[in-house]
N, C-alpha and C positions, 0 to 999 in steps of 0.2 A: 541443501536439505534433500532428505529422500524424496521421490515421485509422491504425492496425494499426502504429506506429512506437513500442516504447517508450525512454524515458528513460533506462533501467538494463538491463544483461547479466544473463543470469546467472554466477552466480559474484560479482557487485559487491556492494561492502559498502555499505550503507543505513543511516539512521535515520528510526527510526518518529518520525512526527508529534509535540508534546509534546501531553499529555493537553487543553489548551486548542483547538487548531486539528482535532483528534481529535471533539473536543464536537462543534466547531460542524460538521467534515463528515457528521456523525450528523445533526443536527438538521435540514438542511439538503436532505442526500441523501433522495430517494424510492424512487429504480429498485432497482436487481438489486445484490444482494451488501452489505446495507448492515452498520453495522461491529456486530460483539458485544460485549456485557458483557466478556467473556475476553480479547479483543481489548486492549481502553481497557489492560489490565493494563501493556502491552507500551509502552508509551508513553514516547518519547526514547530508546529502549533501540536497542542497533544489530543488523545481522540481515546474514544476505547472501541475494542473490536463488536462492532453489531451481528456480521454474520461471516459466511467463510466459505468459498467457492470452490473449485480446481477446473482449471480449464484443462480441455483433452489435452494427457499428455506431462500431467501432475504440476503447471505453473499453480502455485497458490496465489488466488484474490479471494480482498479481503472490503467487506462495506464498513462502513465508517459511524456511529452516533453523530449523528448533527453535520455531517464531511459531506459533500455532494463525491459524486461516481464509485467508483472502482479501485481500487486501489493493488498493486502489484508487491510482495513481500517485500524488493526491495527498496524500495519508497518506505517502507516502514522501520525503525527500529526500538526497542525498548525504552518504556519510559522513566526507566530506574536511575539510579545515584551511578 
C-alpha cells in the first residue's frame, strides 16, 4: 500500500493472522510496536477495525474491538468469503 493509505476502515470486519504467519511477523519484525505474547492469543479469530494509526513513515496500525494492542496491516486480512 501507499505511505498514510490503509487497507481497512473502520468499522471493517478483519481476520487476525493464523498463529503461523503471526510467528513469523514476530521473528522477523524489529521496529515500533512489535506483537505480544496476549496478542499471538487472538490468532485467526475475526475483530473489527476500532481506530487507525500511521506511524512516521506511513506503516499502518490498526486497534482492535475487544483485541488487546496494536496491530500492524500485515497481521490483518479481510474477513470476506
Amino acid at each position: 500500500m501507499p505511505s498514510y493509505q490503509a487497507l481497512f476502515e473502520v468499522g471493517a470486519s478483519v481476520r487476525i493472522q493464523p498463529l503461523d504467519a503471526l510467528n513469523a511477523f514476530r521473528s522477523s519484525w524489529r521496529f515500533h510496536n512489535p506483537l505480544t505474547d496476549e496478542q499471538l492469543a487472538f490468532a485467526d479469530q475475526s475483530a473489527t477495525v476500532a481506530t487507525i494509526g500511521y506511524y512516521h513513515g506511513g506503516d499502518v496500525l490498526y486497534t482492535l474491538n475487544d483485541v488487546p494492542g496494536i496491530w500492524h496491516e500485515q497481521c490483518l486480512r479481510g474477513d470476506g468469503p
